[in-house]
C-alpha positions in Angstrom: 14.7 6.0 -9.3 12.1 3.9 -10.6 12.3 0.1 -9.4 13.0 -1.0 -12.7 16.4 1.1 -12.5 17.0 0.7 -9.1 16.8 -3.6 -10.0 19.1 -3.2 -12.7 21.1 -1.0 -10.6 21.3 -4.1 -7.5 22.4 -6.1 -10.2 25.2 -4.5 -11.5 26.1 -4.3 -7.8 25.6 -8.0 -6.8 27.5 -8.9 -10.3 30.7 -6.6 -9.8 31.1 -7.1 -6.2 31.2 -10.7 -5.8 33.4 -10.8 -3.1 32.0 -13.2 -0.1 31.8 -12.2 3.9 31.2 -13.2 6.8 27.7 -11.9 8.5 27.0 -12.9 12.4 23.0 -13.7 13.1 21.6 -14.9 15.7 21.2 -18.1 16.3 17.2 -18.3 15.4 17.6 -16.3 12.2 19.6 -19.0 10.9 16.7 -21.6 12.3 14.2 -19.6 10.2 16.6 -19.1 7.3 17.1 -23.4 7.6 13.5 -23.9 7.5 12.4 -21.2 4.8 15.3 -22.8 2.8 13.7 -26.1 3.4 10.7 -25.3 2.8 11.3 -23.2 -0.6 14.3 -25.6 -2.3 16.8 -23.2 -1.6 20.1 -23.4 0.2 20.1 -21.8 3.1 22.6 -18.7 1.5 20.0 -18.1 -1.3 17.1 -17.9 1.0 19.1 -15.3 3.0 19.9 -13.5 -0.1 16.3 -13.5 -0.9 15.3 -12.2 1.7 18.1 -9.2 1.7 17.4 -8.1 -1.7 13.6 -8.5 -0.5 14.1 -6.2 2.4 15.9 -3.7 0.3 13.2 -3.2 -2.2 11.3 -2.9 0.2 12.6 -0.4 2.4 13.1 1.7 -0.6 9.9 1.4 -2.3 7.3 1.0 1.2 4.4 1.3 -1.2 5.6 -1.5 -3.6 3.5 -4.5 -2.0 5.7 -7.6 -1.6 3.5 -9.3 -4.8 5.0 -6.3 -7.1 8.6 -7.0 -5.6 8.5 -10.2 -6.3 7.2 -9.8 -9.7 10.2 -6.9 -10.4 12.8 -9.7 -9.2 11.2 -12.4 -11.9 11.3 -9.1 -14.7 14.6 -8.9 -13.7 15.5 -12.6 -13.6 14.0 -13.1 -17.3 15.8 -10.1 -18.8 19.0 -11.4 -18.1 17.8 -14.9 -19.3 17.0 -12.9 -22.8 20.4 -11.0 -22.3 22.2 -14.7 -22.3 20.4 -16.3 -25.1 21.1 -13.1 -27.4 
């Protein structure tokens, strides 16, 4: 699966499973996820998101550096932009 298809793929996940969970971390991952969130504008769920669908990518595509992740998640980010304005 290319990571083209495999973003569109997390999406369609993430948009017909929004259910919300509970996930225990420890007590310093939160600390981080407060700063980073901080730090980046984010609430402290949307860095953790981030950082999931990150991590994902990643461990599925190890050669992908994190600069061409982060590019596929703005691709994907403007396509469904487009998709809304159509």
């Amino acid at each position: 699966m290319q990571l083209d298809e495999y973003m569109i793929h997390i999406r369609f996940i993430y948009a017909s499973n929004c259910t919300m969970g509970i996930v225990k971390i420890s007590d310093d991952l939160h600390e981080d996820l407060r700063v980073a969130s901080a730090a980046l504008s984010r609430s402290i769920n949307a860095q953790a998101e981030h950082w999931i669908r990150i991590g994902m990518l990643a461990e599925l595509h190890p050669q992908a550096t994190y600069q061409e992740l982060l590019r596929q998640l703005l691709r994907q980010e403007q396509a469904n932009l487009k998709e809304l304005l159509q």
